[in-house]
C-alpha positions as CSV (number, residue, x, y, z in Angstrom):
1,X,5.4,-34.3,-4.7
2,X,5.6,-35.7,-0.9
3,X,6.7,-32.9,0.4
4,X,4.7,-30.6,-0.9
5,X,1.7,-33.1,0.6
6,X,3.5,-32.6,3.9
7,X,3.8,-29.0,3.6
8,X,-0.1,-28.8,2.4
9,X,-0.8,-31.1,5.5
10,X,1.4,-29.0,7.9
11,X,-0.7,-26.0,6.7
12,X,-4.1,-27.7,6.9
13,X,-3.2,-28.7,10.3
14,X,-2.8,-24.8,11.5
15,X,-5.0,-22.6,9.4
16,X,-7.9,-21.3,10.9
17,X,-11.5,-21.3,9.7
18,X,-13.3,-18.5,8.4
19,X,-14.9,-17.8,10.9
20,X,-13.0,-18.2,14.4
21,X,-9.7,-18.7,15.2
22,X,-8.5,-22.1,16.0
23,X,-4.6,-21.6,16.9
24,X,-3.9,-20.8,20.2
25,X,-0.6,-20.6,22.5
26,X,-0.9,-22.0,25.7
27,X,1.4,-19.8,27.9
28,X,3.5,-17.0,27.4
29,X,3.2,-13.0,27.5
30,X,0.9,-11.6,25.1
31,X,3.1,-9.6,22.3
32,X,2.3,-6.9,19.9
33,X,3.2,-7.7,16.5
34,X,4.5,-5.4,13.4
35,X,2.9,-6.6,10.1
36,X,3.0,-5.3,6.5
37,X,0.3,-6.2,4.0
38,X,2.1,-5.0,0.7
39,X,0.2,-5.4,-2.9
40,X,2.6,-8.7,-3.5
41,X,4.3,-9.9,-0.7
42,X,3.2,-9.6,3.3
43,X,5.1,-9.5,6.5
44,X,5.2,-9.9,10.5
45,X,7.9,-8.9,12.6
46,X,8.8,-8.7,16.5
47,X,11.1,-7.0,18.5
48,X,14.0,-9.6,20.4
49,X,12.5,-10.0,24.0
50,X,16.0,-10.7,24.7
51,X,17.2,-7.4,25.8
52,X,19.0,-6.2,22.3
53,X,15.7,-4.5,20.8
54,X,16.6,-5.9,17.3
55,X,14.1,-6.3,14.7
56,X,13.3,-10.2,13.8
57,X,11.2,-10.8,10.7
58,X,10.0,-14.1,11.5
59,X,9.9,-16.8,8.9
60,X,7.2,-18.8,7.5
61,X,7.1,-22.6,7.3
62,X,9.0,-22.3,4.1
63,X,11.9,-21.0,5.6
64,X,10.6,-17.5,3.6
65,X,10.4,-14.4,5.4
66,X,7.9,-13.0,3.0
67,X,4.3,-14.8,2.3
68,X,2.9,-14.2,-0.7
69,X,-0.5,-12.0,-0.5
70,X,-2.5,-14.0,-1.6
71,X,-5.5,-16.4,-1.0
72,X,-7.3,-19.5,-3.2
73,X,-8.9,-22.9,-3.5
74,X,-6.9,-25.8,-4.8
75,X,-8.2,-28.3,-7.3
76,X,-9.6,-30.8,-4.6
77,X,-10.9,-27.9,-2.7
78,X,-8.8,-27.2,-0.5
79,X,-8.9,-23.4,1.6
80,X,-4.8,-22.3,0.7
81,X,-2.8,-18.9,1.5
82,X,0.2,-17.5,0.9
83,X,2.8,-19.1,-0.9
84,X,0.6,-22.8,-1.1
85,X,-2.4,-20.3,-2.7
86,X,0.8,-19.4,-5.2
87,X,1.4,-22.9,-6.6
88,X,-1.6,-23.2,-7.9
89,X,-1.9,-19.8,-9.8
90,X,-1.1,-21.5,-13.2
91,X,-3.0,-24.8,-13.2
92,X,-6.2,-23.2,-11.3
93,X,-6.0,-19.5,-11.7
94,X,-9.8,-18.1,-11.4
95,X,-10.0,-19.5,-8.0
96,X,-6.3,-18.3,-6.6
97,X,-6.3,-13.9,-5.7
98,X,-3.0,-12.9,-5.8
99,X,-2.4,-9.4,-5.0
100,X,-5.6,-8.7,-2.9
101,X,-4.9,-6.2,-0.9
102,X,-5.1,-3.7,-4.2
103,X,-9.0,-4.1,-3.9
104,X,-8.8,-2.7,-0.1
105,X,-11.2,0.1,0.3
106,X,-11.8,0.2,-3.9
107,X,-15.1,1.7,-4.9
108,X,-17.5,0.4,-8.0
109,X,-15.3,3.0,-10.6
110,X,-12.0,1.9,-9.5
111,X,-9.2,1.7,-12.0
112,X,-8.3,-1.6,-9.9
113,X,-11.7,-3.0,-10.9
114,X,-11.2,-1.9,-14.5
115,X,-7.9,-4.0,-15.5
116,X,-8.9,-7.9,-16.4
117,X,-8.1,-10.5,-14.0
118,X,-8.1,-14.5,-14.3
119,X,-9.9,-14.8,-11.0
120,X,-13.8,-13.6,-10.9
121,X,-13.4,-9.8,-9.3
122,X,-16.4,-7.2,-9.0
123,X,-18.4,-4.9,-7.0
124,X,-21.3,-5.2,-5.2
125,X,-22.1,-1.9,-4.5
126,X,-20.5,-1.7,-1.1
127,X,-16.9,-3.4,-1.2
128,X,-15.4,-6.0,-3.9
129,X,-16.3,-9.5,-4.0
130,X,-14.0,-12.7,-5.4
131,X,-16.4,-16.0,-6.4
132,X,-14.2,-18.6,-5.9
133,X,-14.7,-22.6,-6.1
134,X,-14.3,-24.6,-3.7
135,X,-15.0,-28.2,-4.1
136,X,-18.4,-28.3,-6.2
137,X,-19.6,-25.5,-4.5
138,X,-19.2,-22.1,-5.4
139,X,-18.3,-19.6,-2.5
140,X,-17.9,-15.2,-2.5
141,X,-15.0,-13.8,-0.7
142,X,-14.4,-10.2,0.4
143,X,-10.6,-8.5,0.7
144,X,-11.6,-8.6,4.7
145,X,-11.5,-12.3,4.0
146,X,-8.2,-12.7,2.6
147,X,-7.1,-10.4,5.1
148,X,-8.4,-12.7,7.8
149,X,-6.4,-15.8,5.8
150,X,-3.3,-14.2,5.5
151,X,-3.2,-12.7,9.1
152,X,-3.9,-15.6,10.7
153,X,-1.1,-17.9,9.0
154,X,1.4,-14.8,9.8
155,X,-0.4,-14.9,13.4
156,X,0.6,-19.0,13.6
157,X,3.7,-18.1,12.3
158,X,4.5,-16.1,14.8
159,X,3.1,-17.5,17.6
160,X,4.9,-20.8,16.4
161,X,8.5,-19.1,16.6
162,X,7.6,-17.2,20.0
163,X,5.7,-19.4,21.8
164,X,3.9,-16.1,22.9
165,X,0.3,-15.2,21.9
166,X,-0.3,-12.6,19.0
167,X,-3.3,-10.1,20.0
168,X,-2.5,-6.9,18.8
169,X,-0.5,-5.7,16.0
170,X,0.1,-2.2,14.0
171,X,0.0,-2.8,10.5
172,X,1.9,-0.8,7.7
173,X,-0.3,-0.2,4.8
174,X,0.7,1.5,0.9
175,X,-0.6,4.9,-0.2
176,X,-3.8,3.2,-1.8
177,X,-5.6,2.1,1.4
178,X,-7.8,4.9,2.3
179,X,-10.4,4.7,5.2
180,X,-12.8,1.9,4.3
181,X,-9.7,-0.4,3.0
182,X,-8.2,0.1,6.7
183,X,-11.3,-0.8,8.4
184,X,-11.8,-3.7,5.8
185,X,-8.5,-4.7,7.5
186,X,-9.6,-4.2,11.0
187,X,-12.4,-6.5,10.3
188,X,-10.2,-9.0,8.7
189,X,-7.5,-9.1,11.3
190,X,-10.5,-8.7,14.3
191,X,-11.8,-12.3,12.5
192,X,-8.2,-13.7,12.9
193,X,-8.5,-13.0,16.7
194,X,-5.5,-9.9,16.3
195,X,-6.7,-6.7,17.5
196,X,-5.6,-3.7,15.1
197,X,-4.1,-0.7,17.2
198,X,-2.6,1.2,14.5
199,X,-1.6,1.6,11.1
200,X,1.2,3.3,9.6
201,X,2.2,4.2,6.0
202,X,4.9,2.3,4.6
203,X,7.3,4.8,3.6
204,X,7.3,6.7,7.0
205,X,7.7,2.9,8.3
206,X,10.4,2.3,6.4
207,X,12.3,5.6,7.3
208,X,11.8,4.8,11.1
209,X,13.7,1.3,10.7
210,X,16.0,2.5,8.4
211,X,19.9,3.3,9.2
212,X,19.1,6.6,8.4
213,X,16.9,7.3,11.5
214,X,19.4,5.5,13.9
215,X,22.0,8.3,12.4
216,X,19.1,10.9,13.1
217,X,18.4,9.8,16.5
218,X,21.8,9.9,17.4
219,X,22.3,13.5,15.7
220,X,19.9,15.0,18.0
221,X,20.2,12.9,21.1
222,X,23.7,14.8,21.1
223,X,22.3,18.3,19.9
224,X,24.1,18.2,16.7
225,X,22.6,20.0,13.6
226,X,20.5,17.9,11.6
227,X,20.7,16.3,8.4
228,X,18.2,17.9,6.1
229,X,15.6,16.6,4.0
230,X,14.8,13.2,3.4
231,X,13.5,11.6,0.4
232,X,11.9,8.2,1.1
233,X,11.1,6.3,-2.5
234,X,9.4,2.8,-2.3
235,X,9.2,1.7,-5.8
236,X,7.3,-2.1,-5.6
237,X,4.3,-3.2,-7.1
238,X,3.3,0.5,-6.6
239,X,5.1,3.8,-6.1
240,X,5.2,6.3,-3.2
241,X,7.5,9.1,-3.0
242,X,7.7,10.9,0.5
243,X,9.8,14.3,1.4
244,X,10.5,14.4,4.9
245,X,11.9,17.2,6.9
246,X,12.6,18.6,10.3
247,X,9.8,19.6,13.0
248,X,10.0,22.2,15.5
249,X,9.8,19.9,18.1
250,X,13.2,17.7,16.7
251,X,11.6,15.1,15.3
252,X,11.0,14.1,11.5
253,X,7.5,15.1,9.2
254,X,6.6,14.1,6.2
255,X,6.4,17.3,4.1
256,X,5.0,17.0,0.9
257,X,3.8,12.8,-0.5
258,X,3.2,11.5,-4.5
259,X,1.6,7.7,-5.5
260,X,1.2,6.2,-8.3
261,X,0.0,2.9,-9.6
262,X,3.3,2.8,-12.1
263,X,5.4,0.2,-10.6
264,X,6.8,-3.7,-11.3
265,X,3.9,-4.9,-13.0
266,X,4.2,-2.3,-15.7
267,X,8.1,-3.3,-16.0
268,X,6.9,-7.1,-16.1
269,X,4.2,-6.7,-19.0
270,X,6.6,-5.3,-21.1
271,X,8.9,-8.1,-21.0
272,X,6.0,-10.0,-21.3
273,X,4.8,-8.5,-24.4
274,X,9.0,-8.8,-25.7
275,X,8.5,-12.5,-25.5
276,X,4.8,-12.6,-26.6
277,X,5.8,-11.5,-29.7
278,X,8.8,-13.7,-30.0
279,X,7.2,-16.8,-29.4
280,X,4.8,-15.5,-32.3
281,X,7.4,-14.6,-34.8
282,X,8.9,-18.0,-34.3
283,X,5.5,-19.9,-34.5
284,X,4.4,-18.3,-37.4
285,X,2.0,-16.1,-35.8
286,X,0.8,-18.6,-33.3
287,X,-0.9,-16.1,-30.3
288,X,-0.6,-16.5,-26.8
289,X,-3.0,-13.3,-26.1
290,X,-6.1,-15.7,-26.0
291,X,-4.5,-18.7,-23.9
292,X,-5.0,-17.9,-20.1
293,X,-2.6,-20.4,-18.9
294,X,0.4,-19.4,-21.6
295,X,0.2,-16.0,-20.6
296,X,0.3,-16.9,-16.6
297,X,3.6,-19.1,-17.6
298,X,5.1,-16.7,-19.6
299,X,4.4,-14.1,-16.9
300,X,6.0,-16.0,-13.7
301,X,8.9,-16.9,-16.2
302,X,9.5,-13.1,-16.7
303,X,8.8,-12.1,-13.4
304,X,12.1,-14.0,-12.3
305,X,13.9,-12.9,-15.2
306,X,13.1,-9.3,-14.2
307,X,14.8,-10.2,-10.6
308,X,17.8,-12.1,-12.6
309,X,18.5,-8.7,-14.7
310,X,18.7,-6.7,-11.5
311,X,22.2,-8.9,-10.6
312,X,23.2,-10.3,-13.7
313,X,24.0,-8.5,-17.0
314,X,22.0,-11.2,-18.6
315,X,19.3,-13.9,-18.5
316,X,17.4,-16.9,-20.0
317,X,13.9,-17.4,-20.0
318,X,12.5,-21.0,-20.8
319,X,9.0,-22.1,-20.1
320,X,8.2,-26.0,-20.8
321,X,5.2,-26.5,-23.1
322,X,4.3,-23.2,-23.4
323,X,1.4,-23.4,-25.8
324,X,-0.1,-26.4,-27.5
325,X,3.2,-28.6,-26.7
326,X,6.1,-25.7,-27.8
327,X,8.8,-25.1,-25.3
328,X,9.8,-21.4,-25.6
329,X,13.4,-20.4,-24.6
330,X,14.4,-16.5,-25.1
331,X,17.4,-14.8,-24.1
332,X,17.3,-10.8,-22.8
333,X,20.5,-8.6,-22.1
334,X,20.3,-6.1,-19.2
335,X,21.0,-3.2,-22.1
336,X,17.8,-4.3,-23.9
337,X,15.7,-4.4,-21.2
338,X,16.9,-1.1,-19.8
339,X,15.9,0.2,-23.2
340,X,12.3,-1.2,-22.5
341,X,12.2,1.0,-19.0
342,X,13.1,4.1,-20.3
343,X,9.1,5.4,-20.6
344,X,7.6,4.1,-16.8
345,X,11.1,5.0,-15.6
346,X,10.7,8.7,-17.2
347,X,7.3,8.8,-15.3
348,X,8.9,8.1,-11.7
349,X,11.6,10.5,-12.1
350,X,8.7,12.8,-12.5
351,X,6.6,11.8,-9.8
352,X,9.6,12.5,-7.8
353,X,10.1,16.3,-9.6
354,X,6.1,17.1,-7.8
355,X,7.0,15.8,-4.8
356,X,9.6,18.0,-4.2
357,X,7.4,21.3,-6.1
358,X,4.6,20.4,-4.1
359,X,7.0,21.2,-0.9
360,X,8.7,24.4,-2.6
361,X,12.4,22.7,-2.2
362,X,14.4,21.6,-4.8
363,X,17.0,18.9,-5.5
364,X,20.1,20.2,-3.5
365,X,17.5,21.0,-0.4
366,X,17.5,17.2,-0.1
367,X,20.4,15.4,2.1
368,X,19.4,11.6,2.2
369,X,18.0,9.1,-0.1
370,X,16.4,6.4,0.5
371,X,15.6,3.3,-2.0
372,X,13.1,1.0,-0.9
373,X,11.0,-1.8,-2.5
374,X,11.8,-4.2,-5.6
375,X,12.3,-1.6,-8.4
376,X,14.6,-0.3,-6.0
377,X,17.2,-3.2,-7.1
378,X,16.6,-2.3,-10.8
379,X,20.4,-0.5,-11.7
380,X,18.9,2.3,-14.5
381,X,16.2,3.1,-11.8
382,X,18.9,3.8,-9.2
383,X,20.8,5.4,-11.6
384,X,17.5,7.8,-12.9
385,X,16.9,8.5,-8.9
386,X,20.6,9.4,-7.7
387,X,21.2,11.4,-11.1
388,X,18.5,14.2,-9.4
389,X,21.1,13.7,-6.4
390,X,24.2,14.1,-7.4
391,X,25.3,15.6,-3.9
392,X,22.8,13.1,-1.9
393,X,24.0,10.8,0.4
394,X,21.8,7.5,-0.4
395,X,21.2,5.2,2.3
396,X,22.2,1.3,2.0
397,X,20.2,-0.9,3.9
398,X,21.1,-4.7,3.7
399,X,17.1,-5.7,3.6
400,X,15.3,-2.4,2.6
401,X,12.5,-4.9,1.6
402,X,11.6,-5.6,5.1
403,X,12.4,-2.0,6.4
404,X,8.7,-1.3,6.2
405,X,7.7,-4.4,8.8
406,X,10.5,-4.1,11.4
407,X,9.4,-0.1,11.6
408,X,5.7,-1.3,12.6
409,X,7.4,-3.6,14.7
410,X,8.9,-0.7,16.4
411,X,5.5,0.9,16.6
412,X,4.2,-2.0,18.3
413,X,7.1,-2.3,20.7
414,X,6.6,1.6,21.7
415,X,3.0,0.6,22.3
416,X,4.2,-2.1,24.8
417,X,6.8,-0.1,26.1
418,X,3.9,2.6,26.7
419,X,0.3,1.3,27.1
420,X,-1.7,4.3,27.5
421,X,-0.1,5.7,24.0
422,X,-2.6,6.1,21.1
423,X,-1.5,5.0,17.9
424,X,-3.4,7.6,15.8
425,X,-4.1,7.3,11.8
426,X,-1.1,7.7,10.4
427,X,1.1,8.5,13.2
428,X,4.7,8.4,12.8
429,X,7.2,8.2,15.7
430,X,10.7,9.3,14.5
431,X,13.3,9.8,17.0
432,X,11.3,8.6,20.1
433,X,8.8,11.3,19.4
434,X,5.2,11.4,18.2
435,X,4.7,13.7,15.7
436,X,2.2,14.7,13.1
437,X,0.0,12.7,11.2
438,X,-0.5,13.1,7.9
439,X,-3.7,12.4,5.4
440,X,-2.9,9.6,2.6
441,X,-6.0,10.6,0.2
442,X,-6.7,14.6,-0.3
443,X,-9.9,16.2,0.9
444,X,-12.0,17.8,-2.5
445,X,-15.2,19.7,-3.0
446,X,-17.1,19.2,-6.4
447,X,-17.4,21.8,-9.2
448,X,-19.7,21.8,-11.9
449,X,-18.8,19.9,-14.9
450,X,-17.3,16.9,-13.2
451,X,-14.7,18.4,-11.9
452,X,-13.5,18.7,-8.3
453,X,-10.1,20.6,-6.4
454,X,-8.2,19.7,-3.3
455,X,-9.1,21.6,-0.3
456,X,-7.2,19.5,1.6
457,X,-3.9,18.7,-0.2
458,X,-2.5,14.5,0.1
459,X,0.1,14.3,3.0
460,X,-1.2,17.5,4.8
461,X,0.0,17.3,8.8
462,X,-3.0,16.6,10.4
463,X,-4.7,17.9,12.0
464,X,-5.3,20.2,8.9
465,X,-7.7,23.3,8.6
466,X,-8.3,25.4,5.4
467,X,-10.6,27.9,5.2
468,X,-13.0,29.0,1.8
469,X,-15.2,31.3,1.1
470,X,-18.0,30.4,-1.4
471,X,-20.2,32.6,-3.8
472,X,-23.7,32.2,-4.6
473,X,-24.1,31.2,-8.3
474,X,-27.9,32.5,-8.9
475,X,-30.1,36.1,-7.5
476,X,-31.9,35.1,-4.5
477,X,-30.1,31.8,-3.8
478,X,-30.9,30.6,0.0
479,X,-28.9,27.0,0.0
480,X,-25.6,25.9,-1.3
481,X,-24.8,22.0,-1.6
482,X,-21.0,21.3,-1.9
483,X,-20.0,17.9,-2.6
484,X,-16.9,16.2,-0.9
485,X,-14.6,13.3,-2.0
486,X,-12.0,11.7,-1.5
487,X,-8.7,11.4,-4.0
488,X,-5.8,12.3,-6.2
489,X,-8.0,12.8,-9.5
490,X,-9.7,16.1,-10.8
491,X,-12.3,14.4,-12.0
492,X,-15.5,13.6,-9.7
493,X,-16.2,10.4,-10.6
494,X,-12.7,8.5,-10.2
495,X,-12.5,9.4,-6.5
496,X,-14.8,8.4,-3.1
497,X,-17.5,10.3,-2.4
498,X,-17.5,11.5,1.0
499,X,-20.6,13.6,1.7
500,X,-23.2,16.3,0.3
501,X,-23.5,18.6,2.7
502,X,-26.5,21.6,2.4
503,X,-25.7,24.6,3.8
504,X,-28.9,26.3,4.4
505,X,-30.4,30.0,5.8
506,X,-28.2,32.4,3.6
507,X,-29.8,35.6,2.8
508,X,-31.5,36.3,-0.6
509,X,-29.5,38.2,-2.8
510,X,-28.5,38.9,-6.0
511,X,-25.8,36.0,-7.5
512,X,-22.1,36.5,-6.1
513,X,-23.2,38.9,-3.2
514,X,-24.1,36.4,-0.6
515,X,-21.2,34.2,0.5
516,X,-20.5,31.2,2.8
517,X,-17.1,30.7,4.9
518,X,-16.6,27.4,5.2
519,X,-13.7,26.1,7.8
520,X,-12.4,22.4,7.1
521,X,-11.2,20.5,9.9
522,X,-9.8,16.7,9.5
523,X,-8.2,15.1,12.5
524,X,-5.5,12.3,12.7
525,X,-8.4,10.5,14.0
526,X,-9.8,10.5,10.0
527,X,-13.0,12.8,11.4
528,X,-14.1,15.3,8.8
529,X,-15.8,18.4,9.8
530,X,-17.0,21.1,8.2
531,X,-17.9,24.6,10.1
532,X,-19.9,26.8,7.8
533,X,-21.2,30.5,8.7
534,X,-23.3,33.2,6.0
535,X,-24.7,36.4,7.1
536,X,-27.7,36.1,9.8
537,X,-27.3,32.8,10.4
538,X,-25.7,30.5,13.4
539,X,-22.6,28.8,12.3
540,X,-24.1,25.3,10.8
541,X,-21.7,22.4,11.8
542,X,-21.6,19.0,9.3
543,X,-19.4,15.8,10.5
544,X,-17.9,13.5,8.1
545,X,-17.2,10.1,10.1
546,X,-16.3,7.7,7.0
């Protein structure tokens, strides 16, 4: 218990108020920082100033290199973060927000917003909101503000181990943060005092620390032929599957991109649910469903056993008091949990079949695999993934959960090494080289109905431009109104809406004989703009900034 006073106290001592920055470093050359803000866990990492250019993932006060992404109020009101926030998920969990960085960028229809939390999370219309209580007194957070927590104790920690002052950092984000969740983070890390001068998607991250690229690099630096595709899978808290290949100019695109929300918390509710029902057939029919806390102990209990089945080929779970004064204790076999997986793990063997039809390759085009994130560990997954392979060389990295932070570590070191570079959207340096961006959300234009299609496909090399023609749908029509969002669903209403544009001046004439080209342009810089020309009429230009 003294300890974790001293730890609270050592905590207390550095975090930084809401509102400014209060840790400082009194001498040393300013450094650029890597960081990754995952769904769960969150990262910062430096490059050695010592001459070797290795990656250092700096560790916490814990002794952890990962901090928990998370933010909360203790019972005595007390402002925690990161793995301190953790502790108290159980005893006080509507005021702890684990996970936060899900609600990055989310709009009021969300499928975020519509799974139940035991913390207080909504929408206000313009971003989500957390009430949380602190002391007697009950405050509203933003995900900018837990971004602004969690920064600046990875800042301190830092800064702490260097002695150098953080300012800047590139941050590797997941699939799900579209354009107002990254400036929700630019805001947050802005408040922490740490300027923002890039982002870069995880899995493109991951493939630039990776062994792989080091083998690449070296391939080309001596002219040799290259090594194919690559297939980049990042199976955490969330899935991404990226297909990577060649450019003309020698470096490495991504080629074709698939996300899902399927990942470890789907694998964790169903041994939840095992043991749910367990504890109720033993019980005589006594239900946890309705107990908040029971659920939350049952939940942390099988999250571990989830990692202990990844090693071992079996594991206990026991959980002290776990509703009205029973103790629970359940043993699982690696076999029977494998049998659990074989639905979710179904769907990411497909998510990986349309990433590589949305490219036009197929299984033997691909030469390296790469397995990243905690499902990663999981031995049926592997096996589900490298059964596509069978000829695939998969790549072994020793700490492929912290490839993702040392590669923007290595975007923030080329930044230093190169101050007048622009770290674009997106932009992925492979092999020393900057190459194309790519978009993380596709580009859509409404239908009637409800319904929209991509114009701009997710994972395009930016900068993209498609051109459409459109019809007139009625005799003497003289305006068309096309209606843009943002997202991976056909369906209008479960993606951002972007725009309405009104195209205007287009000659009367009888339905489908009047027509409007429309040219879509979308920059690295995130810039939408929309060129559209009809009969008679000057070309009528729209700009999408959001």
């Amino acid at each position: 218990k003294r300890k974790k006073e001293r730890r609270t106290e050592r905590f207390l001592d550095t975090k930084l108020d809401m509102a400014s920055s209060t840790t400082s470093v009194a001498s040393g050359t300013p450094t650029v920082a890597g960081i990754h803000l995952g769904v769960r866990n969150s990262r910062v990492a430096l490059i050695a100033d010592d001459g070797s250019k290795q990656t250092r993932v700096i560790a916490n006060a814990d002794g952890e290199r990962e901090t928990p992404t998370c933010f909360g109020a203790s019972l005595s009101g007390e402002l925690l973060t990161g793995s301190l926030a953790l502790q108290q998920q159980v005893r006080n969990s509507k005021n702890v927000i684990v996970d936060f960085t899900r609600f990055l960028g989310a709009t009021e229809d969300s499928p975020v917003l519509k799974k139940k939390y035991p913390f207080d999370a909504s929408h206000d219309g313009t971003q989500v909101v957390f009430k949380i209580e602190v002391g007697d007194e009950e405050k509203t957070f933003t995900p900018a503000d837990g971004v602004q927590l969690l920064v600046s104790s990875l800042k301190n920690t830092a800064e702490s181990s260097t002695g150098h002052p953080i300012h800047k950092a590139v941050v590797s984000v997941g699939w799900h943060c579209n354009r107002a969740g990254r400036e929700q983070i630019v805001a947050g890390c802005k408040a922490a005092g740490v300027q923002v001068v890039g982002f870069v998607n995880t899995t493109a991250s991951a493939m630039l620390a990776s062994q792989l690229e080091r083998n690449l690099s070296a391939a080309m630096a001596t002219e040799q032929e290259g090594d194919g595709k690559v297939l980049v899978v990042n199976s955490g808290a969330c899935t991404t599957v990226a297909l990577f290949g060649r450019s003309s100019t020698g470096g490495y695109v991504r080629l074709a991109y698939r996300s899902s929300w399927l990942g470890g918390d789907d694998f964790t509710d169903l041994l939840v649910s095992h043991f749910e029902k367990e504890f109720s057939r033993r019980n005589r029919g006594v239900d946890l469903k309705n107990n908040r806390r029971a659920m939350l102990k049952l939940t942390v209990a099988c999250e571990q056993a989830k990692c202990n089945l990844s090693m071992a080929p079996q594991t206990q779970v026991n959980v002290d008091s776990l509703c009205d004064g029973i103790d629970f204790s359940g043993r699982l076999t690696r076999g029977r949990y494998e049998s659990m997986l074989q639905a979710p793990i179904a769907k990411l063997v497909t998510l990986v079949e349309e990433t590589l039809t949305e490219a036009g390759f197929q299984a033997s085009d691909v030469h390296n695999l790469l397995l990243i994130g905690g499902n990663a560990r999981i031995p049926k997954f592997q096996a589900a993934i490298e059964g596509l392979f069978p000829n695939v060389t998969r790549v072994e990295e020793v700490n492929a959960d912290e490839l993702s932070v040392c590669g923007a570590a290595k975007h923030a070191q080329f930044l230093m090494e190169h101050p007048d570079a622009v770290l674009d959207d997106e932009t992925e340096f492979f092999a020393g080289q900057t190459n194309v961006s790519a978009t993380p959300h596709a580009i859509r234009i409404g239908l009637l109905g409800g319904k929209c299609v991509p114009v701009i496909k997710q994972g395009a090399a930016l900068p993209a431009r498609v051109q459409q023609r459109f019809a007139t749908t009625s005799d003497n029509q003289t305006s068309l109104v096309l209606e843009l969002y943002e997202g991976e669903s056909a369906v209008a209403s479960e993606c951002v809406h972007l725009a309405t544009v009104h195209v205007k001046s287009i000659l009367p004439k009888p339905r489908l004989s009047a027509f409007v080209d429309v040219v879509f342009i979308l920059e690295s810089s995130g810039v939408l703009t929309l060129l559209c020309s009809t009969e008679g009429a000057k070309i009528q230009r729209f700009e999408i900034k959001q």
